[in-house]
Biopython code that builds the backbone (N, CA, C, O; Angstrom):
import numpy as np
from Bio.PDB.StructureBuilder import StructureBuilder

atoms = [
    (1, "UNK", "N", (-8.041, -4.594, 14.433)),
    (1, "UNK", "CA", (-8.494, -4.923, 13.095)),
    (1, "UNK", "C", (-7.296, -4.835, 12.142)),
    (1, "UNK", "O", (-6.611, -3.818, 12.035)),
    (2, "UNK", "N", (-7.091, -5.959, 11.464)),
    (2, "UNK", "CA", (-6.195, -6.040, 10.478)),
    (2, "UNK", "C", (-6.732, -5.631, 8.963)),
    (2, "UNK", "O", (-7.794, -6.146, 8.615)),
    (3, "UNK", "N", (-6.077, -4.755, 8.064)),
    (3, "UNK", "CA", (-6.639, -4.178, 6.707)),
    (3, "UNK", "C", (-5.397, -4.574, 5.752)),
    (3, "UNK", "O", (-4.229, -4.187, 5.783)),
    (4, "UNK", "N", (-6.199, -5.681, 4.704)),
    (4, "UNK", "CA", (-5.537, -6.257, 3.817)),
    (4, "UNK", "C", (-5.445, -5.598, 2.704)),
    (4, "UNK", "O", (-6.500, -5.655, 2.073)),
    (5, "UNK", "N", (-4.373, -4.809, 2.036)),
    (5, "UNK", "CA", (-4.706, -4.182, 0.884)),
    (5, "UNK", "C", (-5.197, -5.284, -0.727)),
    (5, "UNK", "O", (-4.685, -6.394, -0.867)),
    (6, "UNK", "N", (-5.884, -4.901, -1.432)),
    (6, "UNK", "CA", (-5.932, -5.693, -2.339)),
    (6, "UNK", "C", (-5.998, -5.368, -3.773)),
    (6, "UNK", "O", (-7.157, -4.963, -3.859)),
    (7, "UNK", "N", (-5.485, -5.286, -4.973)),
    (7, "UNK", "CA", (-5.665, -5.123, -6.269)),
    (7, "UNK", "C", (-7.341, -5.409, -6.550)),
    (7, "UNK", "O", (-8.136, -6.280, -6.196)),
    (8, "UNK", "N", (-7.411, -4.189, -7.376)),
    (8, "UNK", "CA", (-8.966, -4.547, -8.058)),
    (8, "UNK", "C", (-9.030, -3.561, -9.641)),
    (8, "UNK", "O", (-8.793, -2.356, -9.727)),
    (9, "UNK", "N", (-9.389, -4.422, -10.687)),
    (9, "UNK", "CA", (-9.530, -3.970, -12.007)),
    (9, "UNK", "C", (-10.421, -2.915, -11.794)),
    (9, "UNK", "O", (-11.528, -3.360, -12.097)),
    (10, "UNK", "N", (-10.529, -1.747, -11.431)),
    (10, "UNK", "CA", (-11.501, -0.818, -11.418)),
    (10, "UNK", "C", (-11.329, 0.492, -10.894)),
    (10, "UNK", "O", (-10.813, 0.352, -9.785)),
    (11, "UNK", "N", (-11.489, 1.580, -11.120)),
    (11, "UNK", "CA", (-10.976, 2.952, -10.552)),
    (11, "UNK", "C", (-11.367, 2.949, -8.921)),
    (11, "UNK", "O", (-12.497, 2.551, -8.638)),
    (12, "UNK", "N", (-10.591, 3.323, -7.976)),
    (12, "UNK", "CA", (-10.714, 3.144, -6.665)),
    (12, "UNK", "C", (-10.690, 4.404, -6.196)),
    (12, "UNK", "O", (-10.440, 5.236, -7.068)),
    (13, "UNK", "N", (-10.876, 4.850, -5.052)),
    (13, "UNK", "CA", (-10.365, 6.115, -4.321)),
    (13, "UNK", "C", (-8.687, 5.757, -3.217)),
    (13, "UNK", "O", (-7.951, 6.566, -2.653)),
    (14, "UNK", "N", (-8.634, 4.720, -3.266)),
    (14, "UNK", "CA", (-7.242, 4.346, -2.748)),
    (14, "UNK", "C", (-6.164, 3.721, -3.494)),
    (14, "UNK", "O", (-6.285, 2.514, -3.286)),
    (15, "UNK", "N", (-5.141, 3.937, -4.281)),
    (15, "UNK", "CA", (-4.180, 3.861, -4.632)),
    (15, "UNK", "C", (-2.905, 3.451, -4.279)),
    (15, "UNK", "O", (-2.292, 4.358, -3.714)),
    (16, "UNK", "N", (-2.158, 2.229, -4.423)),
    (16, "UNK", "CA", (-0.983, 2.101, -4.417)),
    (16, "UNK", "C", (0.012, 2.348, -5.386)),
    (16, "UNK", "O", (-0.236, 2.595, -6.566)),
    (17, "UNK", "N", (1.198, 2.278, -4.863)),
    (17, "UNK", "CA", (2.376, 2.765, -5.841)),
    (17, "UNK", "C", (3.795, 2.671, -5.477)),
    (17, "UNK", "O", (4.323, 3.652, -4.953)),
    (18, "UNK", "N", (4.457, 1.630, -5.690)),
    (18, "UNK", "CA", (5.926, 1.367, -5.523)),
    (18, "UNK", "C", (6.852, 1.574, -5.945)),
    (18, "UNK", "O", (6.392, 2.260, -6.858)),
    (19, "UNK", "N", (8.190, 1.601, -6.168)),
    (19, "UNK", "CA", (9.379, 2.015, -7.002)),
    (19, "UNK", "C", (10.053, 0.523, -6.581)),
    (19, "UNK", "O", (10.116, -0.049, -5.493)),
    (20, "UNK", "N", (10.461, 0.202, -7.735)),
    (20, "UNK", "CA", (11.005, -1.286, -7.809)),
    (20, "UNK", "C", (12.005, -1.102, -9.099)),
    (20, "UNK", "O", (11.520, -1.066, -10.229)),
    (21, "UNK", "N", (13.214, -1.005, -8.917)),
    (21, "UNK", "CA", (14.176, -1.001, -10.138)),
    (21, "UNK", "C", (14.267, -0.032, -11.185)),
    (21, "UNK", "O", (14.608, -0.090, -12.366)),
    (22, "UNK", "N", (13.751, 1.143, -10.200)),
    (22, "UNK", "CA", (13.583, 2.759, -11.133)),
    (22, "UNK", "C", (12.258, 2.302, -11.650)),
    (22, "UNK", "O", (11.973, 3.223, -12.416)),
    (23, "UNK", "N", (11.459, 1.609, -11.692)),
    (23, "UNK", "CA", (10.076, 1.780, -12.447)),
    (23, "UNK", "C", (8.843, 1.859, -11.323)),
    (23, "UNK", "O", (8.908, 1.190, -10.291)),
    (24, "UNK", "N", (7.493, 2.907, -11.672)),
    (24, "UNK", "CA", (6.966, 2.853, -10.716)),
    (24, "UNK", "C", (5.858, 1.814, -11.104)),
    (24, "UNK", "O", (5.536, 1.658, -12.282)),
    (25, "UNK", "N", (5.363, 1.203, -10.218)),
    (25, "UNK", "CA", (4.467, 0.374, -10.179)),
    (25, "UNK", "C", (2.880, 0.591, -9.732)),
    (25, "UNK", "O", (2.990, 0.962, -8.563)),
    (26, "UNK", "N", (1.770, 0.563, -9.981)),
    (26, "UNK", "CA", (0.276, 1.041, -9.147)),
    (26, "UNK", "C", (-0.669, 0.417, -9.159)),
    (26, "UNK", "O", (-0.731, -0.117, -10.266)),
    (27, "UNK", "N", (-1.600, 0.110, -8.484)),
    (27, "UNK", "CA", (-2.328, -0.665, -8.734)),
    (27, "UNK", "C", (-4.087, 0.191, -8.035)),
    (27, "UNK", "O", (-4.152, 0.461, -6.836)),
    (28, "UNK", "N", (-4.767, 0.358, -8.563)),
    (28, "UNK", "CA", (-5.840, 0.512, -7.452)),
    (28, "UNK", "C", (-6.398, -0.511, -6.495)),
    (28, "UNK", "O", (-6.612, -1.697, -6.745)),
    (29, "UNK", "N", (-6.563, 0.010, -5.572)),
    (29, "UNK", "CA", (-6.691, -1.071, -4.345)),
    (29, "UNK", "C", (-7.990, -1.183, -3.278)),
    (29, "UNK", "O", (-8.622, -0.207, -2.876)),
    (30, "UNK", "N", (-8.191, -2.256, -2.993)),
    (30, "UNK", "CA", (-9.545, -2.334, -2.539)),
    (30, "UNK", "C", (-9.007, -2.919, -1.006)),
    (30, "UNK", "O", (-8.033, -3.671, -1.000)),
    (31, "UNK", "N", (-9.847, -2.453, 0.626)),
    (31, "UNK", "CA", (-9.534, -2.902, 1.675)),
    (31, "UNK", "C", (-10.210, -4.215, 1.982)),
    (31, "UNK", "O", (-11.221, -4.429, 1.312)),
    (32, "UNK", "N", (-9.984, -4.818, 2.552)),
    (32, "UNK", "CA", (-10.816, -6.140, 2.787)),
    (32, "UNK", "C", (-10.027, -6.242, 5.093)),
    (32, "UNK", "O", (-8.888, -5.968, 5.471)),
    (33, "UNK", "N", (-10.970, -6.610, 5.779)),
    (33, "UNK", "CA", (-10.107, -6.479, 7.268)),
    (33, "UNK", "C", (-10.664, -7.791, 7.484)),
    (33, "UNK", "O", (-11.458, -8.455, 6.817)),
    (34, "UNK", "N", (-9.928, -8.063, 8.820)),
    (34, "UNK", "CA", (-9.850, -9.139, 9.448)),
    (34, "UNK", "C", (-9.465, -9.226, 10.564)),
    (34, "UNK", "O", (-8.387, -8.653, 10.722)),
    (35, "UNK", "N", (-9.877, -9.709, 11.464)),
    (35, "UNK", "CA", (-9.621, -9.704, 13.043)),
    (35, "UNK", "C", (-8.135, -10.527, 13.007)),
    (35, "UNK", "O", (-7.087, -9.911, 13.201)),
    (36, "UNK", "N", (-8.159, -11.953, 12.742)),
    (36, "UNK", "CA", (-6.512, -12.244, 12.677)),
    (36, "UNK", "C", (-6.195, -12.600, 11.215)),
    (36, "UNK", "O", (-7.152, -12.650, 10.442)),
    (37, "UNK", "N", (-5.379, -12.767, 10.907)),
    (37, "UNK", "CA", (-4.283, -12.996, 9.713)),
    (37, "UNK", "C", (-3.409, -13.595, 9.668)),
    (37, "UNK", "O", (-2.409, -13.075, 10.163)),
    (38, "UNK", "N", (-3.218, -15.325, 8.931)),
    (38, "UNK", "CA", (-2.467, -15.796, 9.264)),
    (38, "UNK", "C", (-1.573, -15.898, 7.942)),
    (38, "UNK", "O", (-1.985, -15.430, 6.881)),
    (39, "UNK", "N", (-0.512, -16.438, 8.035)),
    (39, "UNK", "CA", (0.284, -16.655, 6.328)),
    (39, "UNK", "C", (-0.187, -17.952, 5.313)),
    (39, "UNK", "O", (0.411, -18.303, 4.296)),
    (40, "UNK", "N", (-1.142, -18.422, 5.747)),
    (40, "UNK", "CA", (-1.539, -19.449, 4.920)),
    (40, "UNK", "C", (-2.728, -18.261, 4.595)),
    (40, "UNK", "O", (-2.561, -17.971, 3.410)),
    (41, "UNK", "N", (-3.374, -17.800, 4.911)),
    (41, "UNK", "CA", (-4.673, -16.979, 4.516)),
    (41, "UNK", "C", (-3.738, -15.744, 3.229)),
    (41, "UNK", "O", (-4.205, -15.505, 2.115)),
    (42, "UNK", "N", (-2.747, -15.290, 3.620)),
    (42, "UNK", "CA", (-2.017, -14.209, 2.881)),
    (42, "UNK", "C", (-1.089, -15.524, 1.541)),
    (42, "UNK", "O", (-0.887, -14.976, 0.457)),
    (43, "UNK", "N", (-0.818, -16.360, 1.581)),
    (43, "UNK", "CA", (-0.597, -17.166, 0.670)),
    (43, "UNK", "C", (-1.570, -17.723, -0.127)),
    (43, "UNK", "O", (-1.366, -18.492, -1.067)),
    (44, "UNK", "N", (-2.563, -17.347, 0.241)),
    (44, "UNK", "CA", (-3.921, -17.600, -0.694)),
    (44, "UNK", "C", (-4.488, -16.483, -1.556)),
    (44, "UNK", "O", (-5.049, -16.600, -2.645)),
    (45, "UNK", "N", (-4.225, -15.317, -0.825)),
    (45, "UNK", "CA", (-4.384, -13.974, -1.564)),
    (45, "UNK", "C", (-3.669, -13.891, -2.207)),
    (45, "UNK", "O", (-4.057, -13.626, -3.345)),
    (46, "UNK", "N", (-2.344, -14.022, -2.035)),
    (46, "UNK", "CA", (-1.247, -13.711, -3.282)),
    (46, "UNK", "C", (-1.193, -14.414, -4.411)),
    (46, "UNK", "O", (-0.857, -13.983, -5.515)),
    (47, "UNK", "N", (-1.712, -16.116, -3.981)),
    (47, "UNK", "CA", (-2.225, -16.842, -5.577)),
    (47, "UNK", "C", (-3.125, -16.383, -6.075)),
    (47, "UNK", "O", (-3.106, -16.444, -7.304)),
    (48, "UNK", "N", (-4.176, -15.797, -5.512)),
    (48, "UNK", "CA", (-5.486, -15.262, -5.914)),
    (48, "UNK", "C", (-5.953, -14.244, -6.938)),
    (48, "UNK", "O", (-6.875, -14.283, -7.753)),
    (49, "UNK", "N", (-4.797, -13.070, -6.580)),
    (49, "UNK", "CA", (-4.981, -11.803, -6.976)),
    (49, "UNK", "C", (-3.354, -11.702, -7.865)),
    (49, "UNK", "O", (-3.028, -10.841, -8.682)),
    (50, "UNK", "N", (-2.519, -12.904, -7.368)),
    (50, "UNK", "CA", (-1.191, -13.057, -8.779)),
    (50, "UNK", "C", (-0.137, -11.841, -7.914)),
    (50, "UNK", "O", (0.479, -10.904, -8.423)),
    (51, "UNK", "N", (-0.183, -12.136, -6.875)),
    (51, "UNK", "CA", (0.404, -11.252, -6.085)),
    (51, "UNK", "C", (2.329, -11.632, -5.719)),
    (51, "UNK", "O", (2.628, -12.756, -5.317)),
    (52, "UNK", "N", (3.084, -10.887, -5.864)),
    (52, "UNK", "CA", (4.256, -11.443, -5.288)),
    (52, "UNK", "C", (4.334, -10.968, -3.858)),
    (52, "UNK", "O", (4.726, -11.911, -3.171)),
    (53, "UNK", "N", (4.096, -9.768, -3.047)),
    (53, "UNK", "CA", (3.755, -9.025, -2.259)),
    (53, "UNK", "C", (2.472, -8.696, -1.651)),
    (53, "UNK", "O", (1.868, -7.934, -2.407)),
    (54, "UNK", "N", (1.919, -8.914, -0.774)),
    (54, "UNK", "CA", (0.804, -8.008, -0.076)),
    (54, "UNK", "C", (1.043, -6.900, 0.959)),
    (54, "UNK", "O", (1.932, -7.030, 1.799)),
    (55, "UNK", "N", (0.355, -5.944, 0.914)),
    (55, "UNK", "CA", (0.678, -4.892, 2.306)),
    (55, "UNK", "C", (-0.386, -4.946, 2.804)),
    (55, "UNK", "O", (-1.427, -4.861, 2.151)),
    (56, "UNK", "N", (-0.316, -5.150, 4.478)),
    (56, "UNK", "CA", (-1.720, -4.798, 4.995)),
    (56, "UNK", "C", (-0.982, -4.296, 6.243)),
    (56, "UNK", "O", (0.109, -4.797, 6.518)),
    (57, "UNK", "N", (-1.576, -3.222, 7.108)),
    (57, "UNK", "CA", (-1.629, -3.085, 8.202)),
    (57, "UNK", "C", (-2.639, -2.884, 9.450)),
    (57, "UNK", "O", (-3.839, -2.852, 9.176)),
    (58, "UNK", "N", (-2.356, -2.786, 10.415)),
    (58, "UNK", "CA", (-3.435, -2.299, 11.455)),
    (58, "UNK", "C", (-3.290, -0.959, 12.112)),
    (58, "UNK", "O", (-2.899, -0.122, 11.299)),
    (59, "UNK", "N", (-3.476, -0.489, 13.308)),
    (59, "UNK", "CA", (-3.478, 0.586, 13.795)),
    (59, "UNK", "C", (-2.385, 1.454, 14.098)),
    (59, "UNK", "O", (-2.419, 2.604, 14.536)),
    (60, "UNK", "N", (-1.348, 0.685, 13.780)),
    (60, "UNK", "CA", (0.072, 1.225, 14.554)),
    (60, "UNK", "C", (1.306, 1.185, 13.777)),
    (60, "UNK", "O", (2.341, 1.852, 13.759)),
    (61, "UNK", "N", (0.650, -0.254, 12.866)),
    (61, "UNK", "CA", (2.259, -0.816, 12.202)),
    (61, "UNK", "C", (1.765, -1.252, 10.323)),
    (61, "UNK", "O", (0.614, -1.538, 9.993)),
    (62, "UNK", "N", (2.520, -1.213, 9.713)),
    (62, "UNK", "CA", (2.453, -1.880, 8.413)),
    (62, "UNK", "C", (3.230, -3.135, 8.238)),
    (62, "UNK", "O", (4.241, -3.323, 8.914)),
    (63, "UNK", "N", (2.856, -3.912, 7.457)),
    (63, "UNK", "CA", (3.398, -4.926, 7.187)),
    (63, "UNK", "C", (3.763, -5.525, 5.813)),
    (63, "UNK", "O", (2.739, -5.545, 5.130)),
    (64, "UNK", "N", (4.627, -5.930, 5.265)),
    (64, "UNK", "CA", (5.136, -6.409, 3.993)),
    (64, "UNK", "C", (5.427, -8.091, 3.943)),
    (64, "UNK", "O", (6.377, -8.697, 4.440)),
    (65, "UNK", "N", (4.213, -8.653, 3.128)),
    (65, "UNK", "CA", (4.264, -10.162, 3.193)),
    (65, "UNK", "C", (5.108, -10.733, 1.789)),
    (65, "UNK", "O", (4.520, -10.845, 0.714)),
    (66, "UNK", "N", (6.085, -10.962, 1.902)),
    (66, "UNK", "CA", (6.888, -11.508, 0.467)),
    (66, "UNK", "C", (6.553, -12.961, 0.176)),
    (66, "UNK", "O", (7.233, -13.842, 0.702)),
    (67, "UNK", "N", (5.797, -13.186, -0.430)),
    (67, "UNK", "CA", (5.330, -14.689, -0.848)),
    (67, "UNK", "C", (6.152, -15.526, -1.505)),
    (67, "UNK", "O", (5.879, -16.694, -1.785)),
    (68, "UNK", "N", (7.201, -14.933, -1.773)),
    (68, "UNK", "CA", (8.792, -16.302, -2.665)),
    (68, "UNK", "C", (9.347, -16.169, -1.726)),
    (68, "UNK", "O", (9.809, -17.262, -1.399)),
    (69, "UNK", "N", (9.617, -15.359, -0.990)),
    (69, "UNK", "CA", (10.693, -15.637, 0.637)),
    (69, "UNK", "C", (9.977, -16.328, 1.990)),
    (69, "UNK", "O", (10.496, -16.730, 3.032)),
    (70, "UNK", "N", (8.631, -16.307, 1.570)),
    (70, "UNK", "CA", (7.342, -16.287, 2.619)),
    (70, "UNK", "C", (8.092, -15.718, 4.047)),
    (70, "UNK", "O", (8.198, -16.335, 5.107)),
    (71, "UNK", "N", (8.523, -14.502, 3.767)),
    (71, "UNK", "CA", (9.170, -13.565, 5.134)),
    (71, "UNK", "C", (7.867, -12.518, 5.595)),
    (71, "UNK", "O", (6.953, -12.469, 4.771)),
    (72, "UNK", "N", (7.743, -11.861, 6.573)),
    (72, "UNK", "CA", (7.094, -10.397, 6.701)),
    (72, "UNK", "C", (7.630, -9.669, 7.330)),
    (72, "UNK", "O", (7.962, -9.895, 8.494)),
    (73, "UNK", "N", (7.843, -8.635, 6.722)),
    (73, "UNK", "CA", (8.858, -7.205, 7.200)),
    (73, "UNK", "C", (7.840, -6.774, 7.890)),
    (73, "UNK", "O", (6.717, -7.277, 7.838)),
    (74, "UNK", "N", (8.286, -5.454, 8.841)),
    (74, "UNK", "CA", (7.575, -4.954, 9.551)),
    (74, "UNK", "C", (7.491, -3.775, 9.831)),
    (74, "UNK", "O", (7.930, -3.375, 10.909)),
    (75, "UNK", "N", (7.122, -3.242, 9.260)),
    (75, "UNK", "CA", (7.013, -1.340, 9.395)),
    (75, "UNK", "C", (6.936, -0.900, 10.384)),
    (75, "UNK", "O", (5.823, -1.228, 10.795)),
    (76, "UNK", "N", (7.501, -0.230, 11.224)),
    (76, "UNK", "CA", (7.174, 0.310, 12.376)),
    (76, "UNK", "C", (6.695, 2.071, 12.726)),
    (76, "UNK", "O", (6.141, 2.642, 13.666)),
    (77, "UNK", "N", (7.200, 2.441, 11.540)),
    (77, "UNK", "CA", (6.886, 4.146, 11.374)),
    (77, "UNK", "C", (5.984, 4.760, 10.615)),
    (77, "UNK", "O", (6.136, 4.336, 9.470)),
    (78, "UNK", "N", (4.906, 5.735, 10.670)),
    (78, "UNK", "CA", (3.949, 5.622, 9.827)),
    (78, "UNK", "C", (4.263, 6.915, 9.513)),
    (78, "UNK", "O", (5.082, 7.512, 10.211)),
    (79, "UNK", "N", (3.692, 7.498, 8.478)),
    (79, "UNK", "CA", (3.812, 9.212, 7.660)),
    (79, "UNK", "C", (2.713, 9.293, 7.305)),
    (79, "UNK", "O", (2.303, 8.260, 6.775)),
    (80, "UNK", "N", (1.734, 10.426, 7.385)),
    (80, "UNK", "CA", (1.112, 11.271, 6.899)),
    (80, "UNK", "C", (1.483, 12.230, 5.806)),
    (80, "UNK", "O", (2.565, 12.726, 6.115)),
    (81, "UNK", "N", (1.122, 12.630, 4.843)),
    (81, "UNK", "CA", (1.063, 13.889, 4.537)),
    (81, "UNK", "C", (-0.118, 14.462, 3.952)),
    (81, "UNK", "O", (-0.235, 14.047, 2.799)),
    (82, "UNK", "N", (-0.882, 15.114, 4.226)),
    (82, "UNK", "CA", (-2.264, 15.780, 3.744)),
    (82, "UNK", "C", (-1.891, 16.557, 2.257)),
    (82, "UNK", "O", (-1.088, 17.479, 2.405)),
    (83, "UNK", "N", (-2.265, 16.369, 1.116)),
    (83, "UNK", "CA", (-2.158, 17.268, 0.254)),
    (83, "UNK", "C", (-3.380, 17.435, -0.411)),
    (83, "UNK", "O", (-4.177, 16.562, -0.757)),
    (84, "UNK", "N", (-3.474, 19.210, -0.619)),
    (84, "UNK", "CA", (-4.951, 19.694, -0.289)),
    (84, "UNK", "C", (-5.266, 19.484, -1.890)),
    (84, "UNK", "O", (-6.369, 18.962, -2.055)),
    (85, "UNK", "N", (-4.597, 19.751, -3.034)),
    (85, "UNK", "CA", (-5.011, 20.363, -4.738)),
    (85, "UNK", "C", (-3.953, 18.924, -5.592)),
    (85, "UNK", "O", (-3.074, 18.162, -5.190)),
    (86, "UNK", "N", (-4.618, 19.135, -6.834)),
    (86, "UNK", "CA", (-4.073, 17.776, -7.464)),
    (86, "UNK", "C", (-2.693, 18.414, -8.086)),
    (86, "UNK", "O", (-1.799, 17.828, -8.697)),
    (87, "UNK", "N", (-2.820, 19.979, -7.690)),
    (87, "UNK", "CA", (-1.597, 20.184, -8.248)),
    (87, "UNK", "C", (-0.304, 20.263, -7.754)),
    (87, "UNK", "O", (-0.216, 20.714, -6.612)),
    (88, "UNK", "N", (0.919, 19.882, -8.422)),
    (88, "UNK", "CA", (1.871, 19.303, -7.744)),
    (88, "UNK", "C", (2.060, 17.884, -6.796)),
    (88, "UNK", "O", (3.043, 17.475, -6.179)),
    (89, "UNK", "N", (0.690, 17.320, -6.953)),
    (89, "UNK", "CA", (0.690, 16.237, -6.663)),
    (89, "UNK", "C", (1.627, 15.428, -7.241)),
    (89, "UNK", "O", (2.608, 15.244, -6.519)),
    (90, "UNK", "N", (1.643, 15.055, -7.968)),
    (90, "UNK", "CA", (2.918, 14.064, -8.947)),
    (90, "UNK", "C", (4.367, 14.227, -8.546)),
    (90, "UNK", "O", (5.054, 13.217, -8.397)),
    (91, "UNK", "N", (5.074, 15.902, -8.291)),
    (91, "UNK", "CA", (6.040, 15.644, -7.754)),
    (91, "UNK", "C", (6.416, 15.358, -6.480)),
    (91, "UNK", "O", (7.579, 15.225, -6.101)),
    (92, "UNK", "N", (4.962, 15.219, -5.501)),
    (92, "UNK", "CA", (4.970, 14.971, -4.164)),
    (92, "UNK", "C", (5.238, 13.717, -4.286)),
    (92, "UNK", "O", (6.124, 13.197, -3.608)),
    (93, "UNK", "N", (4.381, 12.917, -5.329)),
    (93, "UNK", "CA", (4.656, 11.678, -5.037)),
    (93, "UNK", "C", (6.316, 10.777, -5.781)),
    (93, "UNK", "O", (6.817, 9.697, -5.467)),
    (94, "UNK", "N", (6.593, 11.440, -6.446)),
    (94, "UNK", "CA", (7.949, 10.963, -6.953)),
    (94, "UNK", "C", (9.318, 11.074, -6.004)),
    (94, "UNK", "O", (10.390, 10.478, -5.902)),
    (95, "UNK", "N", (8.552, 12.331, -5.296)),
    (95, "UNK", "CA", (10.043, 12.760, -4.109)),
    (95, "UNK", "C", (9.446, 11.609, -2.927)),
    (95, "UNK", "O", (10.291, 10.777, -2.594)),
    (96, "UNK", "N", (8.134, 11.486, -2.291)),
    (96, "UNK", "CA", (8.136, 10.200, -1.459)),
    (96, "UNK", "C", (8.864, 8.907, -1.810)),
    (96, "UNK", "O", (9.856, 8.422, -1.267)),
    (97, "UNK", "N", (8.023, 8.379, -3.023)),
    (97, "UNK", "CA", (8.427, 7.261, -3.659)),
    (97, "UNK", "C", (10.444, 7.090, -3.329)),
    (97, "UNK", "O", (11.032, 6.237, -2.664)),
    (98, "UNK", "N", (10.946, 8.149, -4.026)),
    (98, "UNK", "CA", (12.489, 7.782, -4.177)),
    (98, "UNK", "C", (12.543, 7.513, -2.322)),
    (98, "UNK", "O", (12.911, 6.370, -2.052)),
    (99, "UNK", "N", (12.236, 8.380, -1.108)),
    (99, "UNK", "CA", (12.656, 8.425, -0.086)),
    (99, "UNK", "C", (12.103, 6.880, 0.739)),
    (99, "UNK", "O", (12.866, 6.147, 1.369)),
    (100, "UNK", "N", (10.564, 6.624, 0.539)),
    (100, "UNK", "CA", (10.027, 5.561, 0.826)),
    (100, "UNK", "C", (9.800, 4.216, 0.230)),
    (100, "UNK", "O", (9.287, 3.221, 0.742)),
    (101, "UNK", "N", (10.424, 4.447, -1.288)),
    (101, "UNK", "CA", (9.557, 3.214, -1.883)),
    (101, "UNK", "C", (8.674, 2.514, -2.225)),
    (101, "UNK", "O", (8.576, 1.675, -3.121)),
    (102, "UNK", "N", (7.302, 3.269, -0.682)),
    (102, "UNK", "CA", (5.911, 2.767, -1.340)),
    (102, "UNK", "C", (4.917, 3.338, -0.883)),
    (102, "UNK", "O", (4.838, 3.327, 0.345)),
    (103, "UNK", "N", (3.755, 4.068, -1.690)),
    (103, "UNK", "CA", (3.138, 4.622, -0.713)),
    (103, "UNK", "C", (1.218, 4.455, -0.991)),
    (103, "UNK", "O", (0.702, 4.099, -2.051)),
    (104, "UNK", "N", (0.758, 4.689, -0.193)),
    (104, "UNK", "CA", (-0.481, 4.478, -0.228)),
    (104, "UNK", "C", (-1.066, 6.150, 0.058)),
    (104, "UNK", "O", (-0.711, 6.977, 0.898)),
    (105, "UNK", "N", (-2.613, 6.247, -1.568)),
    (105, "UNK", "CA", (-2.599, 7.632, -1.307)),
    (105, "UNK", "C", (-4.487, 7.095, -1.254)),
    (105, "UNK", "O", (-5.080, 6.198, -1.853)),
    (106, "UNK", "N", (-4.863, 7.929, -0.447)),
    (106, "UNK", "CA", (-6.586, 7.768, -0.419)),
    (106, "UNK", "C", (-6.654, 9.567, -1.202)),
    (106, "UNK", "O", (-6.179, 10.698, -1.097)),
    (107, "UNK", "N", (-7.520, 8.816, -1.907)),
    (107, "UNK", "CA", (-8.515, 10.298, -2.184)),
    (107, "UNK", "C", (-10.106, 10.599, -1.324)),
    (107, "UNK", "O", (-11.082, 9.863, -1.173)),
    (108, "UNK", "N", (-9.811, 12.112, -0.841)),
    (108, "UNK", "CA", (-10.497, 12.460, -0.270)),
    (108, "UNK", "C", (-11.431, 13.536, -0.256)),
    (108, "UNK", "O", (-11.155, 14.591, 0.314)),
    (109, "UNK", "N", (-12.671, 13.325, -0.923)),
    (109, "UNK", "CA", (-13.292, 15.045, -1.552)),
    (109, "UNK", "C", (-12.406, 15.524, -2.239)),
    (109, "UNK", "O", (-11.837, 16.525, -1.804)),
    (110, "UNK", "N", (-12.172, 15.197, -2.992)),
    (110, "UNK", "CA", (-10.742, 16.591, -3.548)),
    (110, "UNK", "C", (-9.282, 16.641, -2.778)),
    (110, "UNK", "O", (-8.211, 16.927, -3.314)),
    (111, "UNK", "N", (-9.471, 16.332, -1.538)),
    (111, "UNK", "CA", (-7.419, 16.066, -1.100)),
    (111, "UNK", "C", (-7.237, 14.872, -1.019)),
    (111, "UNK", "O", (-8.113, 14.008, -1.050)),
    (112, "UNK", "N", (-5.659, 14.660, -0.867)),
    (112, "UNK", "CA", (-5.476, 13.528, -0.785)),
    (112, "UNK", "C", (-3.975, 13.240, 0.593)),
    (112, "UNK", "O", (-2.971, 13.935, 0.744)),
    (113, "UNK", "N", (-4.426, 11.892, 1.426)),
    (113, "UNK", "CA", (-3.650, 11.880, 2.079)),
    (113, "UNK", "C", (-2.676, 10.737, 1.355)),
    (113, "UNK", "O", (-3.052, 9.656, 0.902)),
    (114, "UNK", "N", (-1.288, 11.285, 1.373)),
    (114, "UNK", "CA", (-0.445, 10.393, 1.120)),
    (114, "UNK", "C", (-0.089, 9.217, 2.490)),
    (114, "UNK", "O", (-0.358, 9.513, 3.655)),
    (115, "UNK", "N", (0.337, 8.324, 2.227)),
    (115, "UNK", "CA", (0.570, 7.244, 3.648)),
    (115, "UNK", "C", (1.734, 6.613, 3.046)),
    (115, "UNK", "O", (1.668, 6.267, 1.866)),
    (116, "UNK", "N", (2.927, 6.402, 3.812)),
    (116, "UNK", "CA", (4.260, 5.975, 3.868)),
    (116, "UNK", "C", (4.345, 4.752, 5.335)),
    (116, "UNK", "O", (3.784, 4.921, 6.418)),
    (117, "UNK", "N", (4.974, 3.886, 5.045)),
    (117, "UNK", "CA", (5.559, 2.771, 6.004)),
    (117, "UNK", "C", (6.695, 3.103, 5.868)),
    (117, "UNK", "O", (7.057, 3.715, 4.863)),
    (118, "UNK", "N", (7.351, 2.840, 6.652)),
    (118, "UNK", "CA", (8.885, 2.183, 6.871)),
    (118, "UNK", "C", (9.405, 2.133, 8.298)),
    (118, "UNK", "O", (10.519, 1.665, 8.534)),
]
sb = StructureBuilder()
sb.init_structure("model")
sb.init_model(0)
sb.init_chain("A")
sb.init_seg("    ")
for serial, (resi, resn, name, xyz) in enumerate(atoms, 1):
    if name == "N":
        sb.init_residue(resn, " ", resi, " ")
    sb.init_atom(name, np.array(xyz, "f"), 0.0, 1.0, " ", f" {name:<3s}", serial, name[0])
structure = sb.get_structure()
């Protein structure tokens, strides 16, 4: 199963967040899956939702679809980190961000798992 991340105007329990030119970027994000995925289907999302980028991955790997290069990078390493209280959260995520660049955080009852590609 392939999981397409997607922008949505509305408070989410899953969160994105990038560092792009010292500024951070976020969006709340909604999953949408799919058995296959092709780049004409991900070139339709990115006009759709005004996207320059999509991330989606599956079970093993992440993926980075650049829609002006129409390239896809390919993540091969995944990170966990469980963080239990909202506190100190923020500098958890500023020290990922500088090391990873992008990360995906689900909220969970009250913790939250951070998620890193690269």
């Amino acid at each position: 199963m392939i999981n397409l991340l997607l922008p949505i105007n509305r408070p989410s329990k899953i969160r994105g967040l990038w560092l792009y030119k010292n500024k951070v970027y976020k969006d709340n994000l909604k999953i949408k899956s799919f058995k296959t995925l092709n780049n004409k289907q991900l070139k339709n999302y990115s006009k759709k939702y005004n996207q320059i980028a999509l991330f989606y991955y599956n079970k093993s790997k992440g993926f980075l679809f650049d829609n002006n290069k129409n390239t896809i990078d390919i993540l091969h390493n995944k990170k966990i980190i469980k963080h239990n209280t909202f506190k100190g959260l923020k500098s958890k995520i500023k020290k990922l961000l500088k090391k990873y660049n992008g990360i995906t955080i689900y909220n969970k009852k009250g913790s939250y798992n951070l998620i890193c590609y690269f």
